[in-house]
C-alpha positions as CSV (number, residue, x, y, z in Angstrom):
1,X,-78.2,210.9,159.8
2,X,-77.5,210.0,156.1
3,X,-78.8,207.1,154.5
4,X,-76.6,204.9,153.0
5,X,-77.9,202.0,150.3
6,X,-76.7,198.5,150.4
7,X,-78.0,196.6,147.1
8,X,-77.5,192.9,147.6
9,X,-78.1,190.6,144.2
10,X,-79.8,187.0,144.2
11,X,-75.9,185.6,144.3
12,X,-75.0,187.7,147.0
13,X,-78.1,186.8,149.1
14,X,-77.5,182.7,148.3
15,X,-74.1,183.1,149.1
16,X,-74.6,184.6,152.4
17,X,-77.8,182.6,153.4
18,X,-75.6,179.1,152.9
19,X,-72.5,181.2,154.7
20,X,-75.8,181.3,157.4
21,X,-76.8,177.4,157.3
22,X,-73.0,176.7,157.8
23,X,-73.1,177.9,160.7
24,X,-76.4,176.5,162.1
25,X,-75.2,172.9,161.0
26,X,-73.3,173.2,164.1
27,X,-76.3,174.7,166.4
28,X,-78.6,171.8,165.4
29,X,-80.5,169.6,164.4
30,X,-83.8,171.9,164.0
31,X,-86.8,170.0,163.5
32,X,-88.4,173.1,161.5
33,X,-87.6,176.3,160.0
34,X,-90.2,179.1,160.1
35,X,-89.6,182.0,157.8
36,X,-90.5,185.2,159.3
37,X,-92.4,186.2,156.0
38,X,-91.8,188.1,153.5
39,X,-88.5,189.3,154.0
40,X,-87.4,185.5,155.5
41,X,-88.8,183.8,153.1
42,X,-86.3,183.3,150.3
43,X,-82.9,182.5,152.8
44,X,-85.6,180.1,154.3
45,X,-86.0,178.4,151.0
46,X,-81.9,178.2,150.9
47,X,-81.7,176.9,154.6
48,X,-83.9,174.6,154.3
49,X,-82.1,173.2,151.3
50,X,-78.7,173.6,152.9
51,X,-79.6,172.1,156.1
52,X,-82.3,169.6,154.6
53,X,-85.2,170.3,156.0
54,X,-88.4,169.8,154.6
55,X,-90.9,171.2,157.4
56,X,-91.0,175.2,156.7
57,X,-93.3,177.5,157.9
58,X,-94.2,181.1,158.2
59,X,-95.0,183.5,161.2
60,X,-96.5,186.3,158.9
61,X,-95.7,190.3,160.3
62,X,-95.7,193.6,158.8
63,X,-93.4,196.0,159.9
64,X,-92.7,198.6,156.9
65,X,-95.2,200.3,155.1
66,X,-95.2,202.2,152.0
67,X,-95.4,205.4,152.3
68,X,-98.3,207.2,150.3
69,X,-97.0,207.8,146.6
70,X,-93.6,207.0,146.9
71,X,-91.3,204.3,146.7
72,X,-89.6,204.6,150.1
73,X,-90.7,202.7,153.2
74,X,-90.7,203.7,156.7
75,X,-92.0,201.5,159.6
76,X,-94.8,201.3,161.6
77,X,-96.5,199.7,164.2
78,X,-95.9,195.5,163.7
79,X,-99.0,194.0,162.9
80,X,-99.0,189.9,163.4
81,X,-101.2,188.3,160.6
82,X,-100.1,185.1,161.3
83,X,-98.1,183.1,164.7
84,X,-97.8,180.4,165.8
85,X,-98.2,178.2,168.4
86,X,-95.7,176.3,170.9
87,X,-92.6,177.4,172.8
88,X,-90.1,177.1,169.6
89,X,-88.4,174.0,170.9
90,X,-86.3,172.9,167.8
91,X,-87.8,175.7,166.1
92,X,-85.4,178.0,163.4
93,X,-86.8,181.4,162.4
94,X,-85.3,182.6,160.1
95,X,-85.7,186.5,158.7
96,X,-83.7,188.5,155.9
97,X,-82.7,191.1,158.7
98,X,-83.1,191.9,162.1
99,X,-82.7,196.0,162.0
100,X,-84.4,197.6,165.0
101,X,-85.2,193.8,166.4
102,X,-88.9,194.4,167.0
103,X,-89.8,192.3,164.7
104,X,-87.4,189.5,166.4
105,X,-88.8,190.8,170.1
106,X,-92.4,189.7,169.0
107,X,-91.2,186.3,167.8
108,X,-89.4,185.6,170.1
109,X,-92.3,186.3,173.1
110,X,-94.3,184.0,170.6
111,X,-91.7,181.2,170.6
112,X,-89.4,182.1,173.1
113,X,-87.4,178.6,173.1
114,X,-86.8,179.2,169.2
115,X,-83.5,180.0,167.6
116,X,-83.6,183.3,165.6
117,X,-81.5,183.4,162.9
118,X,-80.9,186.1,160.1
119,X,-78.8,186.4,157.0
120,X,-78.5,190.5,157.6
121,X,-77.8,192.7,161.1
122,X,-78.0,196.1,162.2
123,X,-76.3,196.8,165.7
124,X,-79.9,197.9,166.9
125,X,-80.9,194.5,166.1
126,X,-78.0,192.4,167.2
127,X,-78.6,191.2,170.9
128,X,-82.0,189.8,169.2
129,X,-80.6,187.5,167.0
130,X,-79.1,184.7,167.7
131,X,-77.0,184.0,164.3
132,X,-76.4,186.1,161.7
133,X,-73.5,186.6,158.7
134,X,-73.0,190.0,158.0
135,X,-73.0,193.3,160.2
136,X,-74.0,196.6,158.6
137,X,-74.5,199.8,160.1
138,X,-77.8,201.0,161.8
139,X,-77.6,203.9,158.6
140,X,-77.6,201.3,156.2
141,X,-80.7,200.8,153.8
142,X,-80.5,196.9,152.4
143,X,-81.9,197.0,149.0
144,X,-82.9,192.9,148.7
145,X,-83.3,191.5,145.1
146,X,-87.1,191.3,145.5
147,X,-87.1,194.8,146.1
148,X,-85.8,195.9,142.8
149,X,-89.0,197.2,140.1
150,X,-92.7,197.5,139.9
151,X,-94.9,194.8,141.7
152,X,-97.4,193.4,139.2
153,X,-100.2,194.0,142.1
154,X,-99.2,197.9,142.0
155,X,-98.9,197.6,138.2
156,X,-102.6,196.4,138.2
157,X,-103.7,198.6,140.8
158,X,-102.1,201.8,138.4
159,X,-104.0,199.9,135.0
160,X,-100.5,199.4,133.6
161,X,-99.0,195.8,132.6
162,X,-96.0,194.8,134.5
Protein backbone atom coordinates (compact mmCIF):
# COMPACT_ATOMS: atom_id res chain seq x y z
CA UNK A 1 0.00 0.00 0.00
CA UNK A 2 1.31 3.56 -0.72
CA UNK A 3 1.86 6.06 1.83
CA UNK A 4 0.22 9.13 1.43
CA UNK A 5 1.44 12.41 3.69
CA UNK A 6 -1.08 14.70 5.25
CA UNK A 7 0.96 17.89 6.71
CA UNK A 8 -1.41 19.83 9.03
CA UNK A 9 -0.07 23.47 10.18
CA UNK A 10 -0.62 24.99 13.82
CA UNK A 11 -3.77 26.97 12.05
CA UNK A 12 -5.10 23.99 10.60
CA UNK A 13 -4.82 21.98 13.84
CA UNK A 14 -6.58 25.08 16.04
CA UNK A 15 -9.13 25.29 13.58
CA UNK A 16 -10.08 21.82 13.58
CA UNK A 17 -9.55 21.21 17.42
CA UNK A 18 -12.31 24.27 18.17
CA UNK A 19 -14.44 22.62 15.00
CA UNK A 20 -13.88 19.46 17.81
CA UNK A 21 -15.07 21.49 21.14
CA UNK A 22 -18.05 22.68 19.05
CA UNK A 23 -19.20 19.78 18.89
CA UNK A 24 -18.63 18.49 22.52
CA UNK A 25 -20.37 21.76 23.91
CA UNK A 26 -23.31 19.81 23.04
CA UNK A 27 -22.16 16.30 24.61
CA UNK A 28 -21.40 17.97 27.97
CA UNK A 29 -20.66 19.39 30.57
CA UNK A 30 -17.17 17.37 31.32
CA UNK A 31 -15.83 17.88 34.51
CA UNK A 32 -12.10 17.13 33.11
CA UNK A 33 -10.26 16.75 30.08
CA UNK A 34 -7.36 14.26 30.00
CA UNK A 35 -4.97 14.48 27.11
CA UNK A 36 -3.79 11.29 25.85
CA UNK A 37 -0.12 12.66 25.80
CA UNK A 38 1.90 13.61 23.62
CA UNK A 39 0.03 13.63 20.53
CA UNK A 40 -3.37 14.94 22.75
CA UNK A 41 -1.79 17.26 24.32
CA UNK A 42 -1.90 20.53 22.23
CA UNK A 43 -5.99 20.10 20.98
CA UNK A 44 -6.26 19.50 24.85
CA UNK A 45 -4.78 22.84 25.55
CA UNK A 46 -7.40 24.33 22.76
CA UNK A 47 -10.47 22.31 24.31
CA UNK A 48 -9.92 23.13 27.32
CA UNK A 49 -9.90 26.77 26.36
CA UNK A 50 -12.90 26.47 24.05
CA UNK A 51 -14.98 24.60 26.42
CA UNK A 52 -13.45 26.27 29.63
CA UNK A 53 -12.13 23.86 31.54
CA UNK A 54 -9.49 24.33 33.81
CA UNK A 55 -8.91 20.53 35.22
CA UNK A 56 -6.59 18.87 32.44
CA UNK A 57 -4.75 15.92 32.79
CA UNK A 58 -2.73 13.28 31.00
CA UNK A 59 -2.88 9.35 30.68
CA UNK A 60 0.83 9.11 29.33
CA UNK A 61 1.27 5.95 26.40
CA UNK A 62 3.73 5.21 23.82
CA UNK A 63 2.69 3.75 20.83
CA UNK A 64 5.27 4.80 17.86
CA UNK A 65 8.77 4.37 18.12
CA UNK A 66 11.61 5.68 16.12
CA UNK A 67 13.05 3.54 14.13
CA UNK A 68 16.90 3.13 14.47
CA UNK A 69 18.61 5.97 12.35
CA UNK A 70 15.85 7.35 10.60
CA UNK A 71 13.27 9.71 10.79
CA UNK A 72 10.26 7.43 10.14
CA UNK A 73 8.19 5.83 12.86
CA UNK A 74 6.45 2.62 12.95
CA UNK A 75 4.53 1.34 15.99
CA UNK A 76 5.00 -0.98 18.53
CA UNK A 77 3.74 -2.58 21.43
CA UNK A 78 1.74 0.35 23.75
CA UNK A 79 3.59 0.88 26.73
CA UNK A 80 1.33 2.84 29.62
CA UNK A 81 3.69 5.21 31.68
CA UNK A 82 1.07 6.78 33.15
CA UNK A 83 -3.19 6.01 33.89
CA UNK A 84 -5.29 6.80 35.72
CA UNK A 85 -7.72 5.91 38.04
CA UNK A 86 -11.69 5.93 38.08
CA UNK A 87 -14.34 4.82 35.71
CA UNK A 88 -14.13 8.20 33.38
CA UNK A 89 -17.42 9.52 34.59
CA UNK A 90 -17.38 13.10 33.18
CA UNK A 91 -14.10 12.36 31.94
CA UNK A 92 -12.97 13.85 28.11
CA UNK A 93 -9.86 12.27 26.58
CA UNK A 94 -8.84 13.76 24.21
CA UNK A 95 -5.92 12.45 21.51
CA UNK A 96 -4.57 14.03 18.13
CA UNK A 97 -5.70 10.78 16.27
CA UNK A 98 -7.14 7.64 16.86
CA UNK A 99 -5.46 5.50 13.74
CA UNK A 100 -5.40 1.77 14.48
CA UNK A 101 -7.52 2.63 17.89
CA UNK A 102 -5.27 0.65 20.32
CA UNK A 103 -4.28 3.35 21.84
CA UNK A 104 -8.12 4.43 22.40
CA UNK A 105 -8.92 0.43 23.33
CA UNK A 106 -6.39 0.71 26.34
CA UNK A 107 -8.06 3.92 27.53
CA UNK A 108 -10.96 3.15 27.25
CA UNK A 109 -10.59 -0.47 29.47
CA UNK A 110 -8.81 2.18 31.85
CA UNK A 111 -11.76 4.60 31.97
CA UNK A 112 -14.39 2.92 30.28
CA UNK A 113 -17.25 5.51 31.24
CA UNK A 114 -14.97 8.33 29.60
CA UNK A 115 -15.80 10.07 26.33
CA UNK A 116 -12.93 9.70 23.78
CA UNK A 117 -12.61 12.38 21.56
CA UNK A 118 -10.05 13.13 18.75
CA UNK A 119 -9.35 15.92 16.36
CA UNK A 120 -8.05 13.24 13.51
CA UNK A 121 -9.56 9.52 12.34
CA UNK A 122 -8.59 6.71 10.42
CA UNK A 123 -11.43 4.19 9.56
CA UNK A 124 -9.31 1.51 11.52
CA UNK A 125 -9.80 3.71 14.41
CA UNK A 126 -13.30 5.04 14.06
CA UNK A 127 -15.74 2.74 16.04
CA UNK A 128 -13.15 3.72 19.01
CA UNK A 129 -13.78 7.21 19.12
CA UNK A 130 -16.48 8.73 20.08
CA UNK A 131 -16.12 12.31 18.38
CA UNK A 132 -13.90 13.32 15.90
CA UNK A 133 -13.70 16.17 12.85
CA UNK A 134 -11.95 14.95 10.10
CA UNK A 135 -11.84 11.40 8.35
CA UNK A 136 -8.67 10.39 6.52
CA UNK A 137 -7.80 7.28 5.01
CA UNK A 138 -6.10 4.27 6.83
CA UNK A 139 -3.01 5.14 4.05
CA UNK A 140 -2.72 8.39 5.22
CA UNK A 141 0.45 9.58 7.27
CA UNK A 142 -0.53 12.90 9.45
CA UNK A 143 2.44 14.98 9.62
CA UNK A 144 1.35 17.29 13.06
CA UNK A 145 3.16 20.70 13.45
CA UNK A 146 5.25 19.31 16.35
CA UNK A 147 6.55 16.93 14.15
CA UNK A 148 8.23 19.15 11.70
CA UNK A 149 12.57 19.50 12.48
CA UNK A 150 15.16 18.27 14.86
CA UNK A 151 14.23 17.81 18.60
CA UNK A 152 16.70 19.74 20.72
CA UNK A 153 17.00 16.32 22.91
CA UNK A 154 18.22 14.53 19.62
CA UNK A 155 20.20 17.61 18.72
CA UNK A 156 21.96 17.20 22.15
CA UNK A 157 22.19 13.62 22.03
CA UNK A 158 24.11 14.04 18.19
CA UNK A 159 26.46 17.18 20.09
CA UNK A 160 24.90 19.64 17.65
CA UNK A 161 22.89 22.89 18.76
CA UNK A 162 19.30 22.97 17.77
Amino acid sequence: MSQRYFPISWDELHRDARALAWRLMELGPFDRIVAIARGGLAPAAIIARELDIRLVDTICIVSYREIQGEKAEERGALDILKGLDGDGTGVLIIDDLVDSGETAKAVKAMLPKAHIATVYAKPAGVPLADSYVTLVSQDTWIIFPWDEGETIAKAHAAGKRA
